[in-house]
N, C-alpha and C positions, 0 to 999 in steps of 0.2 A: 247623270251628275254624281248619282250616290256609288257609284262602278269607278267613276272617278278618283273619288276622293279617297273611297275605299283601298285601289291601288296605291295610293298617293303617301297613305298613310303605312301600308306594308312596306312601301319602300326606306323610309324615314326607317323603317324599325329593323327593316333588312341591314342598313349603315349603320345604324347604332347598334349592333349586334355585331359589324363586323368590325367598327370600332374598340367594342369594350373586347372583345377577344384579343387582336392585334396588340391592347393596352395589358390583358392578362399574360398572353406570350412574354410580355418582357425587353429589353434591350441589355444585349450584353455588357453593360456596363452593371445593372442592377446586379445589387446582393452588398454583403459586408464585410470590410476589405482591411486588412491590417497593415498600416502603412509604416515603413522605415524611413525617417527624413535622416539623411547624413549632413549634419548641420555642428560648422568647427569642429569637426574630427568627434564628436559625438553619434552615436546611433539611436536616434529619439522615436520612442514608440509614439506612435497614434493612431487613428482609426478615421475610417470615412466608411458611412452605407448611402448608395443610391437606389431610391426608387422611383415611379414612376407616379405622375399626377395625372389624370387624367389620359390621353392618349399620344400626346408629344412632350408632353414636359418631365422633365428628370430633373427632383430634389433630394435632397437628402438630409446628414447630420454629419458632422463634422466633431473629433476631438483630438487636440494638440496635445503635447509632451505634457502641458499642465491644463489646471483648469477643466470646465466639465464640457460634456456632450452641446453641440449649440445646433442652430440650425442652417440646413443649404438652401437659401432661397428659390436657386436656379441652378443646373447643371446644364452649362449649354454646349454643343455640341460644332464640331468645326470639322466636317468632316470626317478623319479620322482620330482626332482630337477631340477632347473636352479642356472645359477649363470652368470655375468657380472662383468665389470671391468669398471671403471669411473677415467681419470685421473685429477689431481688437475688444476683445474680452479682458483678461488680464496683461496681454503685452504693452510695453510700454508708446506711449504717443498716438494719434489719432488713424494711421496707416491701416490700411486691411492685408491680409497675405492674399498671393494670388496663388491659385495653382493651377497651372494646364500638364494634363499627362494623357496617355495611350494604351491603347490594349498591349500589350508582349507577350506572346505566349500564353501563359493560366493567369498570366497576374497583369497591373499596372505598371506605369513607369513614367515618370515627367519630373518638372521642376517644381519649387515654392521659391517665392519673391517674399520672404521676409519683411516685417516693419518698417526694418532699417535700410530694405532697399536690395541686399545682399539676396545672392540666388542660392538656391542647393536641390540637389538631387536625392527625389526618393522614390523607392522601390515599394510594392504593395502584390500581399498573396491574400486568396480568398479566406475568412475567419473560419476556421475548422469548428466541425460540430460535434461537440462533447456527449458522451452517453450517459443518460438520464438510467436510472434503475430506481428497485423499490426494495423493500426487506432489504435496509443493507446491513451488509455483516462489522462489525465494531472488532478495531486490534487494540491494543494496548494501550490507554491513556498515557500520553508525554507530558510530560510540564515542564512548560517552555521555559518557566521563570521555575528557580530553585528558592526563592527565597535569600538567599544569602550571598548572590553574587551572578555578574554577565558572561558567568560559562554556557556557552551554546547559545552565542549570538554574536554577531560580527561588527565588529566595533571599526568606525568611521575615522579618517584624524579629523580632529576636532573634536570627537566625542563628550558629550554631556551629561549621557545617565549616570546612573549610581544609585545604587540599592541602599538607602536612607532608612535604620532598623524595622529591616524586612518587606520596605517597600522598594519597590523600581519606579524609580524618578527622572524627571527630566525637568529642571526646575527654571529653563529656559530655554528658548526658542535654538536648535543648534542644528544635526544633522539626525536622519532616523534609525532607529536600530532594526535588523533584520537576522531571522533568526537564522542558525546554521542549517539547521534541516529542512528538508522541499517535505509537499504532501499534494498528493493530488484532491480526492476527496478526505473529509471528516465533519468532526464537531468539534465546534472551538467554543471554553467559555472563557470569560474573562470578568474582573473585577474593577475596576476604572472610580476614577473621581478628575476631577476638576476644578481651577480655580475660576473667580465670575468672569465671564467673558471669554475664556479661552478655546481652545481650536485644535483639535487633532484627529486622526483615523486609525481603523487597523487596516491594512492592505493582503487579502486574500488571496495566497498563492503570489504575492506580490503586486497584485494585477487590480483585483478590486476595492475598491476605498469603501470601509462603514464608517462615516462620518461620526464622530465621536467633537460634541459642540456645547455648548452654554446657550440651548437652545428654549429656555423653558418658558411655556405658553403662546409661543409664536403658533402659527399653522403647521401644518407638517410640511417638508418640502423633500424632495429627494437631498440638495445640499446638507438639510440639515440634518439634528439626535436622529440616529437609526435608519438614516438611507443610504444606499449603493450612490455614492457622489455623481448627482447629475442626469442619473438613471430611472433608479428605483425610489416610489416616493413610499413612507412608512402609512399606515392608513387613520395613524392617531401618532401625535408628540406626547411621547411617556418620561421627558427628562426629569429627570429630579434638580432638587438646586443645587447651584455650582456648592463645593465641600461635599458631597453627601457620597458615600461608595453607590454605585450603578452596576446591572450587570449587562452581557449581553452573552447569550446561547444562541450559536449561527453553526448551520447547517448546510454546506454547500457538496453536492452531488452533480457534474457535471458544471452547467449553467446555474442552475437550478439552485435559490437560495432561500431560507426562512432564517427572520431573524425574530428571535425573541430578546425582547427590553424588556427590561426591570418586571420580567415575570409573565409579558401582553406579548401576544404574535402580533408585530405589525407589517412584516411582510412575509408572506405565504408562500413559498413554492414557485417563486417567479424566477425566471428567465435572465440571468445578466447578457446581455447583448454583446456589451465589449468591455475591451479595457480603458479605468478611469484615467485620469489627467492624476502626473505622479508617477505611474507604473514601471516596474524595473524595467518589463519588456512587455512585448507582446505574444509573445513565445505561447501560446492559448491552450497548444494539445500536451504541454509539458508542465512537470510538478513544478511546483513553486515553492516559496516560503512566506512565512507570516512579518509583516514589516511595519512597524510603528512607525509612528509621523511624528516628529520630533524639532521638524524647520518650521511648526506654527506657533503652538504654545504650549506653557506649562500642563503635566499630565502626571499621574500615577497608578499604576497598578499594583496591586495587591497577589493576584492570583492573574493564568494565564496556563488554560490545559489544555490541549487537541487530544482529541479519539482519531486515528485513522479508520475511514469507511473503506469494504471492497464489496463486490458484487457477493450477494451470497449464493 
């Protein structure tokens, strides 16, 4: 009997073993994918990563043109299709979007069924991996803001800002300002305030949102003061009260970001995954520019310098 059981139980551990391998291997759809939806003649970044639960289930994360990272409940599989369901976050009415697409080649390819019902097609390559270094070497401090005026930044129609004796203003809710020059890696500092209740970010390389909020005394959240939108969450809320000048020194090298607020590291040397809800593109192995958020609420800065980083 004990020969029995003894077998009985090698075998359980033999399948479970060849389970969690099989589960480790992967399915070619796992990894994190950057999706191009062509939706009314727009090309709207987003992002989807799938991974694996267990040893037949594939879920993931999901992020649309706006709005943050959510989650995949299920990625279920139809042969040589998949497809997903994503309910409304900020879209308007109570619809979910659908999407079913397929492997092509290196990349993705399917539809989304919109809110409204309306279908489109989008395309999807693997998220490129950015190189992480250490000892970097520092070029020239730029200041993006001159003090005196919105030379070297690209002005919207509709525009709002205005440099208000010496400060850059946006004294309501309009379109964002993005600066003329790309950078890949540096240090960005910046000087900020805010009125109560108000809403804004800076977008890194265009791509990643630092939440910039009238967050003070809440919990910390990724949305809110001092996280990568959606993302990254800060490990303490350091907002000061709306009125009061704030800073922030941010450090991004590859993925790899530290922010320091009003003096505190609350996020260390982590990983940005993908690009936030907002993003000019998804374009991830190419420089970017620095872009203020200008369609939420009133904001001002003061000061706004980048160091460009290179490999030393």
């Amino acid at each position: 009997m004990n020969t029995i059981k003894t077998t009985l139980v090698f075998l359980l551990l033999a399948v479970f073993s060849l389970n969690v391998t099989q589960a480790q291997e992967g399915h070619p759809l796992e990894g994190k994918w950057n999706l191009t939806i062509d939706q009314e003649g727009e090309k709207l970044p987003s992002w989807l990563e799938i991974r694996h639960s267990g040893t037949n289930t594939l879920i993931g994360r999901f992020t649309y043109a706006f709005g943050s990272a959510r989650p995949v409940a299920e990625i279920e599989k139809h042969g040589e299709l998949f497809s997903f369901e994503i309910p409304p976050q900020w879209e308007p009415g109570a619809s979910s979007m659908e999407f079913e697409g397929k492997i092509v080649g290196d990349g993705l390819a399917g539809t989304m069924i919109y809110v409204d019902g309306k279908t489109y097609n989008w395309t999807a390559t693997k998220s490129p991996k950015l190189q992480y270094y250490e000892n970097a070497k520092e070029g020239k401090t730029v200041k993006l803001f001159n003090g005196k005026n919105l030379n070297g930044w690209v002005m919207k129609p509709g525009n709002q800002w205005a440099v208000l004796d010496g400060i850059l203003t946006s004294a309501k809710p309009g379109v964002n300002l993005i600066s003329e020059e790309k950078f890949n890696d540096f240090k960005l500092h910046a000087e900020f305030r805010y009125p109560e209740g108000s809403n804004s970010g800076m977008y890194l390389r265009g791509r990643y949102e630092v939440q910039i909020a009238d967050n003070i005394g809440l919990e910390p959240s990724s949305i809110y003061f001092g996280g990568i939108y959606g993302l990254l969450t800060p490990n303490e809320n350091v907002a000061m009260k709306a009125g009061e000048w704030q800073t922030y020194d941010i450090t991004l090298i590859g993925r790899r970001v530290t922010i320091v607020a009003n003096g505190k590291t609350v996020i260390s040397n982590q990983n940005i995954e993908a690009m936030t809800g907002g993003a000019l593109d998804n374009n991830e192995a190419e420089a970017g520019p620095i872009m203020i958020q200008g369609d939420h609420g009133p904001v001002e800065f003061r000061k706004l310098e980048i160091t460009p980083l290179s490999k030393g």
